[in-house]
N, CA, C and O atoms as a GROMACS GRO file, in nm:
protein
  376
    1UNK      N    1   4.144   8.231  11.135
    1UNK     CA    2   4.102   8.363  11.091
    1UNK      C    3   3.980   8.406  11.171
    1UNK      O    4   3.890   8.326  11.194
    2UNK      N    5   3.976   8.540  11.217
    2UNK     CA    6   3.874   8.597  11.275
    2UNK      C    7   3.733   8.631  11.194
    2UNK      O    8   3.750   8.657  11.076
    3UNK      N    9   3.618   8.634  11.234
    3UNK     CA   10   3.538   8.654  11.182
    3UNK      C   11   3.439   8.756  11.275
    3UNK      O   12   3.418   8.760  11.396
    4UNK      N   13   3.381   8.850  11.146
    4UNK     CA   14   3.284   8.975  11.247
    4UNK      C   15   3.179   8.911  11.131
    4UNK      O   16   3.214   8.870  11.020
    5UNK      N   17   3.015   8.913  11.198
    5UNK     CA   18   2.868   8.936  11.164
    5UNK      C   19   2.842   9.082  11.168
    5UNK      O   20   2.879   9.166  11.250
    6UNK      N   21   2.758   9.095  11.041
    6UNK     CA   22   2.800   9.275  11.016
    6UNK      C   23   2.560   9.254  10.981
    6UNK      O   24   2.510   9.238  10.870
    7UNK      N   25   2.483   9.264  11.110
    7UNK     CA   26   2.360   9.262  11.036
    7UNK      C   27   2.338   9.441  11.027
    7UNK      O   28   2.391   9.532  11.089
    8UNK      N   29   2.232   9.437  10.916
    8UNK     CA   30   2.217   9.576  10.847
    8UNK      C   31   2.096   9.602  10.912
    8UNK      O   32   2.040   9.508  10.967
    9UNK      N   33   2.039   9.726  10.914
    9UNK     CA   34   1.880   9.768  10.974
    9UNK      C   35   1.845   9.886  10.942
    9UNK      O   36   1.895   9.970  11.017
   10UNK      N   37   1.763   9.938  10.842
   10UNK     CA   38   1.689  10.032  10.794
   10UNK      C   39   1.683  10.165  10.906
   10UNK      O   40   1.691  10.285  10.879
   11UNK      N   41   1.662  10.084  11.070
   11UNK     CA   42   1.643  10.167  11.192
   11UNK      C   43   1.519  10.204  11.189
   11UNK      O   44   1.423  10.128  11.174
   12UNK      N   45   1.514  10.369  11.206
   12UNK     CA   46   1.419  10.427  11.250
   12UNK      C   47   1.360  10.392  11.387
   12UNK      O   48   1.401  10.298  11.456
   13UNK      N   49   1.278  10.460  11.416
   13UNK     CA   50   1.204  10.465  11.537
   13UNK      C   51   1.173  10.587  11.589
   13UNK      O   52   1.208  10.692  11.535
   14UNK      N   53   1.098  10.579  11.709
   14UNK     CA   54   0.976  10.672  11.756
   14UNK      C   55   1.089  10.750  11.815
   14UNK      O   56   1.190  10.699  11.862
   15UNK      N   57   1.060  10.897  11.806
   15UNK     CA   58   1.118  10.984  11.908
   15UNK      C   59   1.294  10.981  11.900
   15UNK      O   60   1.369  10.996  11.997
   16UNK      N   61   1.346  10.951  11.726
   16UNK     CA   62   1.448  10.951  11.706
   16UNK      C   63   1.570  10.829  11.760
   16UNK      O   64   1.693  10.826  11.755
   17UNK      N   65   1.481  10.750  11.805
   17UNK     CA   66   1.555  10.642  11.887
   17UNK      C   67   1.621  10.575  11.776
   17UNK      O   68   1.559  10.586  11.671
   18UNK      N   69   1.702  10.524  11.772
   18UNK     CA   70   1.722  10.375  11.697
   18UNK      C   71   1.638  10.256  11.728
   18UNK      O   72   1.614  10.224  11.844
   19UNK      N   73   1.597  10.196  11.636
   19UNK     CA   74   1.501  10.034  11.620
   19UNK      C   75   1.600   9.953  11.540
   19UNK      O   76   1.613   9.988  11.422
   20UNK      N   77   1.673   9.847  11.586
   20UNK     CA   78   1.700   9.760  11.490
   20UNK      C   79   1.589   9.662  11.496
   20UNK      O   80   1.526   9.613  11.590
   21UNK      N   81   1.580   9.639  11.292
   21UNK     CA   82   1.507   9.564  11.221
   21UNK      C   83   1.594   9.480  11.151
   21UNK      O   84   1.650   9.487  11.042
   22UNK      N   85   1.592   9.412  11.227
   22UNK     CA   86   1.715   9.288  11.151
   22UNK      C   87   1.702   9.273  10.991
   22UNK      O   88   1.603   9.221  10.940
   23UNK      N   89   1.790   9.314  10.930
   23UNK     CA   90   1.750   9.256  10.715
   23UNK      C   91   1.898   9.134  10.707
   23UNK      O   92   1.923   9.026  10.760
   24UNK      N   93   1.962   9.215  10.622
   24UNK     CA   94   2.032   9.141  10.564
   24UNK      C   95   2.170   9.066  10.621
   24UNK      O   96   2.237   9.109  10.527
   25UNK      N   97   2.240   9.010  10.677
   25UNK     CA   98   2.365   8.926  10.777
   25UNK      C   99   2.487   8.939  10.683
   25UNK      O  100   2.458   8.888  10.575
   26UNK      N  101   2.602   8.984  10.682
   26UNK     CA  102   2.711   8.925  10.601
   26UNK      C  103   2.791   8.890  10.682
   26UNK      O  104   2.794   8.962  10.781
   27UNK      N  105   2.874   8.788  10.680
   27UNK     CA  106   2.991   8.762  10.759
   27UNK      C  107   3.152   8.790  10.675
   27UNK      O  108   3.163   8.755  10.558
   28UNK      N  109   3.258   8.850  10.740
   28UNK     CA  110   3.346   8.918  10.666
   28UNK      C  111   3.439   8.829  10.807
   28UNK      O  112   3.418   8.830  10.928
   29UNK      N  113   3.560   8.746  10.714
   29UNK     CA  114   3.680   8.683  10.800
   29UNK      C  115   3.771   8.754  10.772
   29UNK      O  116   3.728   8.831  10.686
   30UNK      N  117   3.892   8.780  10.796
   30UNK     CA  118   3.997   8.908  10.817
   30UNK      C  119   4.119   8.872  10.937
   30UNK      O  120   4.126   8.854  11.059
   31UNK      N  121   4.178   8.873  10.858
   31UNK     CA  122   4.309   8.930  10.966
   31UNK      C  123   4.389   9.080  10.863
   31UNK      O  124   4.438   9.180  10.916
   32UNK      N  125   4.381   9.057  10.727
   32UNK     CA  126   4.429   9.179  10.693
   32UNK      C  127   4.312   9.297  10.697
   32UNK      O  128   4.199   9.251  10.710
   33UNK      N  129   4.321   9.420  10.691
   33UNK     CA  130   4.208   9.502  10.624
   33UNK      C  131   4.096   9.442  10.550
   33UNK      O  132   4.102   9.495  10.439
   34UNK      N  133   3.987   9.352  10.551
   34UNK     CA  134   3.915   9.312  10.419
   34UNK      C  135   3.767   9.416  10.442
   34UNK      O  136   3.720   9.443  10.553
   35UNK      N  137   3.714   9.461  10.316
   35UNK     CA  138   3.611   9.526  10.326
   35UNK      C  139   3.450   9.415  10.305
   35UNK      O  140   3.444   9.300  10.259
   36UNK      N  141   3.342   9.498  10.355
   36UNK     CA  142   3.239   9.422  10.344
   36UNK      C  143   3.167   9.403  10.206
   36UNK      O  144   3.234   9.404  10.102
   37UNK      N  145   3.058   9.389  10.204
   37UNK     CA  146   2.982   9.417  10.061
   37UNK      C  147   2.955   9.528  10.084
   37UNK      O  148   2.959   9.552  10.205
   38UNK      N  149   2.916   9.653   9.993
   38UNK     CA  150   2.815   9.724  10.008
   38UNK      C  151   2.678   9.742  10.097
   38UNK      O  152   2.591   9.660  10.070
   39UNK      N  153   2.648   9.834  10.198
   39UNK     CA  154   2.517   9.816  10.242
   39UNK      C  155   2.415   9.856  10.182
   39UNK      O  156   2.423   9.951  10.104
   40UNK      N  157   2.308   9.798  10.203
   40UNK     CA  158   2.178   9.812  10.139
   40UNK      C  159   2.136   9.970  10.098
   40UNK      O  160   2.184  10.074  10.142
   41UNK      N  161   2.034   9.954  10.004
   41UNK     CA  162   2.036  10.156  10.009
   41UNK      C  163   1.952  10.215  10.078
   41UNK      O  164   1.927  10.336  10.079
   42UNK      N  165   1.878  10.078  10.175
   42UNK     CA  166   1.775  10.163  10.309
   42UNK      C  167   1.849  10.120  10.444
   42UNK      O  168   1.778  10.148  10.540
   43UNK      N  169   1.964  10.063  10.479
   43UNK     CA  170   2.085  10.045  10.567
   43UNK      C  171   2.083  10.171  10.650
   43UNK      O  172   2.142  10.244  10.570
   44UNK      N  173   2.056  10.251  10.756
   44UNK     CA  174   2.134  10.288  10.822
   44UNK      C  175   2.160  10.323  11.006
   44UNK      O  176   2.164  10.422  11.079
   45UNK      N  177   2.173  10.186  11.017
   45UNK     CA  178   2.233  10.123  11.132
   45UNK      C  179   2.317   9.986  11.090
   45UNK      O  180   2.271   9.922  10.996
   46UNK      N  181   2.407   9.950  11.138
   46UNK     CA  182   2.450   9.804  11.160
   46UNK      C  183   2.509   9.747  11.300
   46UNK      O  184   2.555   9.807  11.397
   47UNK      N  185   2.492   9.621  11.278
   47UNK     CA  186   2.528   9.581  11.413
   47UNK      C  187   2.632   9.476  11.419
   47UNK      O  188   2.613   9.360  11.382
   48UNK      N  189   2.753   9.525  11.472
   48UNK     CA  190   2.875   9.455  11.450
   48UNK      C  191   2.922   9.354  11.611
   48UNK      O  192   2.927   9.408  11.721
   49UNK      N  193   2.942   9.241  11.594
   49UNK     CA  194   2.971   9.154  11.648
   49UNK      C  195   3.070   9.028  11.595
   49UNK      O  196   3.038   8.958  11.499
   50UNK      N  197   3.227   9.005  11.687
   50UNK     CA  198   3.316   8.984  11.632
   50UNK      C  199   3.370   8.854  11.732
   50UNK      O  200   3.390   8.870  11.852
   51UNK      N  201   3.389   8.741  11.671
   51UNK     CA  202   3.496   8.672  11.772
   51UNK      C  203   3.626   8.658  11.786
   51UNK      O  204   3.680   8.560  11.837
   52UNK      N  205   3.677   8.747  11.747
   52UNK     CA  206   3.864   8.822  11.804
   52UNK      C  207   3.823   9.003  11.806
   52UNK      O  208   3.742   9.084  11.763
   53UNK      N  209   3.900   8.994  11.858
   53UNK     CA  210   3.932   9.202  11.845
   53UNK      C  211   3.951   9.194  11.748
   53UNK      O  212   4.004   9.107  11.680
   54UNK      N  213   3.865   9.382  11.706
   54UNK     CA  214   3.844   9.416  11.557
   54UNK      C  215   3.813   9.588  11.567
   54UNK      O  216   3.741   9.668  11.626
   55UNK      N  217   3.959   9.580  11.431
   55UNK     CA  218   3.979   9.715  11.437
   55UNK      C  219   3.868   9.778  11.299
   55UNK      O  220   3.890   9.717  11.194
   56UNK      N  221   3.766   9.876  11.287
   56UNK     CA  222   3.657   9.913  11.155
   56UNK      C  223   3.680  10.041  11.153
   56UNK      O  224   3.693  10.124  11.243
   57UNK      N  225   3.687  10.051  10.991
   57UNK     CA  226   3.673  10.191  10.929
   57UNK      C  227   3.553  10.234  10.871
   57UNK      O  228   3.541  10.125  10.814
   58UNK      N  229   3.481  10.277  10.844
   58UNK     CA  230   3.399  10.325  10.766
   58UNK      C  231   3.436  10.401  10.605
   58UNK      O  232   3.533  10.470  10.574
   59UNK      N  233   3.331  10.362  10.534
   59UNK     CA  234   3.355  10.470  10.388
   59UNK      C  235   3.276  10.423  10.270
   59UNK      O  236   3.175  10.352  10.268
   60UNK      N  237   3.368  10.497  10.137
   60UNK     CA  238   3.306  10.378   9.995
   60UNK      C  239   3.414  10.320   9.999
   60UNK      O  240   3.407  10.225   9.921
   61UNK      N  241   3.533  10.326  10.058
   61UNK     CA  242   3.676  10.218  10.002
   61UNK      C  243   3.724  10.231  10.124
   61UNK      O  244   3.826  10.301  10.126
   62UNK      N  245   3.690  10.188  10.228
   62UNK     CA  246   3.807  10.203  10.317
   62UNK      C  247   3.901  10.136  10.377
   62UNK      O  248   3.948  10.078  10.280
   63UNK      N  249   3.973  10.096  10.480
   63UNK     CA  250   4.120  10.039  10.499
   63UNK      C  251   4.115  10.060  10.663
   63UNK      O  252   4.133  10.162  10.729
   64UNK      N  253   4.087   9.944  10.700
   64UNK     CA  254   4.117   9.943  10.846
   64UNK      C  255   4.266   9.965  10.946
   64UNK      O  256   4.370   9.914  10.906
   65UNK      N  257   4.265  10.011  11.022
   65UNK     CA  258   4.432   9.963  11.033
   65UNK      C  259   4.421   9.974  11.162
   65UNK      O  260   4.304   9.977  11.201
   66UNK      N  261   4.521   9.982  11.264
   66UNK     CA  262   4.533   9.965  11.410
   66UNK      C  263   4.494  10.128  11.471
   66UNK      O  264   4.454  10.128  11.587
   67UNK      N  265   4.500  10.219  11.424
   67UNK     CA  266   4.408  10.300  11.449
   67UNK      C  267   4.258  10.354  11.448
   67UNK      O  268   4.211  10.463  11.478
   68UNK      N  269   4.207  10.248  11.408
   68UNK     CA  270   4.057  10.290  11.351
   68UNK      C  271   3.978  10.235  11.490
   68UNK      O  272   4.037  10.181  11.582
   69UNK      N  273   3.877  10.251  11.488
   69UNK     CA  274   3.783  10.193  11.594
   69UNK      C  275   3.803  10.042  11.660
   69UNK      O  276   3.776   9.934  11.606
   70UNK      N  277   3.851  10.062  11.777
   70UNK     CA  278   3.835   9.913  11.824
   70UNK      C  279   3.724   9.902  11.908
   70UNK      O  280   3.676   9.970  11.998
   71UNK      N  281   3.684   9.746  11.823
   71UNK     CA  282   3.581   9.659  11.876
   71UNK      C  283   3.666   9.532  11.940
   71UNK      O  284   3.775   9.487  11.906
   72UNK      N  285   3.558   9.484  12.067
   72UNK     CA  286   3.660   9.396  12.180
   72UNK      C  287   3.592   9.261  12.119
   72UNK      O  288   3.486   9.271  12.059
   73UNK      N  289   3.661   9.127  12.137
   73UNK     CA  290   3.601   8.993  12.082
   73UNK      C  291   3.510   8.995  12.147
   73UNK      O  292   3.537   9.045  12.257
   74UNK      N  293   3.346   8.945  12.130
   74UNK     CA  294   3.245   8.945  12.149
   74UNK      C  295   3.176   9.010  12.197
   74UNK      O  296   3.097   8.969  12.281
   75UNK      N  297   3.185   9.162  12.151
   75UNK     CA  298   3.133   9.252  12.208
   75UNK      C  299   3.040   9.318  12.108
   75UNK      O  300   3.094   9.359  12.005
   76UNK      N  301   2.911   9.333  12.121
   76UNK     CA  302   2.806   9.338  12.028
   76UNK      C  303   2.780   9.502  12.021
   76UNK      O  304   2.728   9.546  12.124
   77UNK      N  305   2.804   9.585  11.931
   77UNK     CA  306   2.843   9.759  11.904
   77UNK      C  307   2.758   9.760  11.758
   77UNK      O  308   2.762   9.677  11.668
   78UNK      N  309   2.668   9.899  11.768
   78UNK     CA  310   2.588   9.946  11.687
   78UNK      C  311   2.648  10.033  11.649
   78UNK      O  312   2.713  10.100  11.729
   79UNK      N  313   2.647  10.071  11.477
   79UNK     CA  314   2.700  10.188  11.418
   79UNK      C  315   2.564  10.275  11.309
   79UNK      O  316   2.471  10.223  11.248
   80UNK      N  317   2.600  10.411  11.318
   80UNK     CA  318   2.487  10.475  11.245
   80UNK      C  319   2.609  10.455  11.086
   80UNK      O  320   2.729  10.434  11.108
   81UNK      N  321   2.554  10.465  10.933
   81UNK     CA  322   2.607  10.439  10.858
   81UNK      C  323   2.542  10.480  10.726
   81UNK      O  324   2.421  10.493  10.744
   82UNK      N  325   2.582  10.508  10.588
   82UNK     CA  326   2.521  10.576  10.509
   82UNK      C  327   2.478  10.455  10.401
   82UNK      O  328   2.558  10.366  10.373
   83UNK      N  329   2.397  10.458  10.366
   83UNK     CA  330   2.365  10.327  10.231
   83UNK      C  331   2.452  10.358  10.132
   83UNK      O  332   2.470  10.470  10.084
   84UNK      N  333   2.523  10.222  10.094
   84UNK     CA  334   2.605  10.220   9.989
   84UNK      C  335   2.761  10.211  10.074
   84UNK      O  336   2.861  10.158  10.024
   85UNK      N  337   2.757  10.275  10.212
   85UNK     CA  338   2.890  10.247  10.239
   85UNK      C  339   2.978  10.103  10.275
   85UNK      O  340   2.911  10.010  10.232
   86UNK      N  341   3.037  10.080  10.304
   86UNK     CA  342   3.134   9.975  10.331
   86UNK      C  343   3.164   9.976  10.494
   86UNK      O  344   3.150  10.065  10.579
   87UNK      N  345   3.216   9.821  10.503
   87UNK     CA  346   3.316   9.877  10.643
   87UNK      C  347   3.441   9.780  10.649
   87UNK      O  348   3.408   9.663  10.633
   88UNK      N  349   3.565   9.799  10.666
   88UNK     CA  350   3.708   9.734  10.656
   88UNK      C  351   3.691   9.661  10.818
   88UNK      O  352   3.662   9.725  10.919
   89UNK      N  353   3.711   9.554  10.815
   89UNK     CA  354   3.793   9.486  10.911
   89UNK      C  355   3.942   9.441  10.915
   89UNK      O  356   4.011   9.400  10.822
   90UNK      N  357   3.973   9.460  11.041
   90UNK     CA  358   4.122   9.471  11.038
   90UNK      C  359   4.115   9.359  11.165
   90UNK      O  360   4.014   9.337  11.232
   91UNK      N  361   4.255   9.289  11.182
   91UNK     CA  362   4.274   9.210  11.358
   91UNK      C  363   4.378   9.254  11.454
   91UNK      O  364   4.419   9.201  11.558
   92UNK      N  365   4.412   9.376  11.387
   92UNK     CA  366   4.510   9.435  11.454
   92UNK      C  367   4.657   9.361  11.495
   92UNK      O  368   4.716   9.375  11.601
   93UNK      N  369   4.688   9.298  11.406
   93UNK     CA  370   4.834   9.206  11.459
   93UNK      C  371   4.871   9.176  11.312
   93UNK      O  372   4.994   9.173  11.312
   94UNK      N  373   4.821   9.148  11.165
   94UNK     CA  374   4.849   9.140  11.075
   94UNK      C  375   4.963   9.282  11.032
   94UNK      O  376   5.010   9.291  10.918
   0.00000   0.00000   0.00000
C-alpha cells in the first residue's frame, strides 16, 4: 500500500509569500480513495509528499478518483487549503 505525509502549516509570511511552519504530520496509506483527518483550524498550507503516484481532492468529504490532481511518487507539492478541510488520496489503479 502506498503512503502520502500530509504536514500542515499555519503559513503566512512577509509580502504575501508562503512560509511553511512545520505543525502537525499525518500519514494517510491508500490505494482506494481514503480521506485524511481534518486540518487544524490555523492550517492553511500543506505539504504533500508521496511514495507511489497520487491522485488528491480537496473538501469537507471528498473522493479522490483518477481525475483529480496528480501528484508524481516522490515529488514534494504545496497546497493552499481551508481549516477544517480534508484531502482524499487515491493510487490511481484501484
Amino acid at each position: 500500500m502506498a503512503k502520502a505525509l500530509i504536514t500542515e502549516s499555519p503559513g503566512g509570511g512577509k509580502y504575501g509569500l508562503p512560509v511553511m511552519q512545520p505543525g502537525a504530520t499525518q500519514a494517510v496509506t491508500y490505494t482506494t480513495s481514503v480521506q485524511s483527518v481534518a486540518f487544524a483550524s490555523d492550517t492553511n498550507i500543506i505539504r504533500v509528499v508521496a511514495d507511489a503516484d497520487v491522485f488528491l481532492a480537496f473538501g469537507a468529504n471528498p473522493t479522490a478518483d483518477a481525475n483529480s490532481i496528480r501528484v508524481i511518487a516522490n515529488t514534494v507539492e504545496y497546497f493552499a487549503v481551508h481549516p477544517g478541510q480534508e484531502v482524499a488520496c487515491y493510487d490511481g489503479v484501484s
